[in-house]
C-alpha positions in Angstrom: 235.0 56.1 164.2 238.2 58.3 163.0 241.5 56.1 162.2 243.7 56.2 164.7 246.8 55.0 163.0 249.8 57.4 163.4 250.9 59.8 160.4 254.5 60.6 159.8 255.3 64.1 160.5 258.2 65.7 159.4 260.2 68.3 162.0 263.8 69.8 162.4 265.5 69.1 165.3 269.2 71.6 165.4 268.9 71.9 161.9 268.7 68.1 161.1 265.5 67.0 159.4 263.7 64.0 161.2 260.0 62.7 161.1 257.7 61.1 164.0 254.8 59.1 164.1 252.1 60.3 165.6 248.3 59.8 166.0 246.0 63.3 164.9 244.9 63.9 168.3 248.4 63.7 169.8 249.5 66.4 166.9 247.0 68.4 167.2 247.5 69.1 170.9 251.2 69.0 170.9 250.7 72.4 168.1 248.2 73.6 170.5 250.7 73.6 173.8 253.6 74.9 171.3 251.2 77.5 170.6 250.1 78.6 174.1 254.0 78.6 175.1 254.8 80.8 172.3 257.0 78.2 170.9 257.9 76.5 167.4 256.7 73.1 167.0 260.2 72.7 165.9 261.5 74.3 169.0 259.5 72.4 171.8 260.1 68.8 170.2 264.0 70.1 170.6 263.5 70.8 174.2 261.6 67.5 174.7 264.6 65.6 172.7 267.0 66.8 174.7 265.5 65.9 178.0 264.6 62.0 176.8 266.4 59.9 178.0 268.1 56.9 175.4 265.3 54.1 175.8 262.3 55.9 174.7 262.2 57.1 171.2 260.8 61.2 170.0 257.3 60.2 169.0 257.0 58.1 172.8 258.1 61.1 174.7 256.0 63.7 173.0 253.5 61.7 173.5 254.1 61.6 177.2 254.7 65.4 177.3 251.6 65.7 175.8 249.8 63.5 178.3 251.4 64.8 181.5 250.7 68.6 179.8 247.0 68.4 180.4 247.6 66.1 183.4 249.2 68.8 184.9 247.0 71.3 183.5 243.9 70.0 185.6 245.7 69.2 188.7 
């Protein structure tokens, strides 16, 4: 079984370094939607910032984009 414990990963959000914690798998697909969209990691966790509201933190709602991504994706 792989560990599943989320990795720190550093980004730059408007120029402001920050980090999240997230699990491999979660990563992994969040570079792989940036990458279909034609879009900087950097760039999309921006976009998804901005739109979160104040009572969920970054990692939470890429997490959730990722999740209703492929949701989506297969509807």
């Amino acid at each position: 079984m792989t560990d599943q414990r989320p990795r720190k990963r550093s980004l730059t959000l408007h120029g402001h370094r920050t980090s999240v914690s997230l699990e491999d798998e979660f990563w992994h697909a969040f570079r792989e939607i940036a990458r279909e969209r034609g879009m900087s990691i950097n760039r999309m966790a921006e976009t998804i910032d901005d739109q979160r509201g104040t009572g969920s933190g970054l990692a939470g709602a890429i997490r959730l984009f990722v999740l209703n991504h492929y949701r989506n994706k297969h509807d």
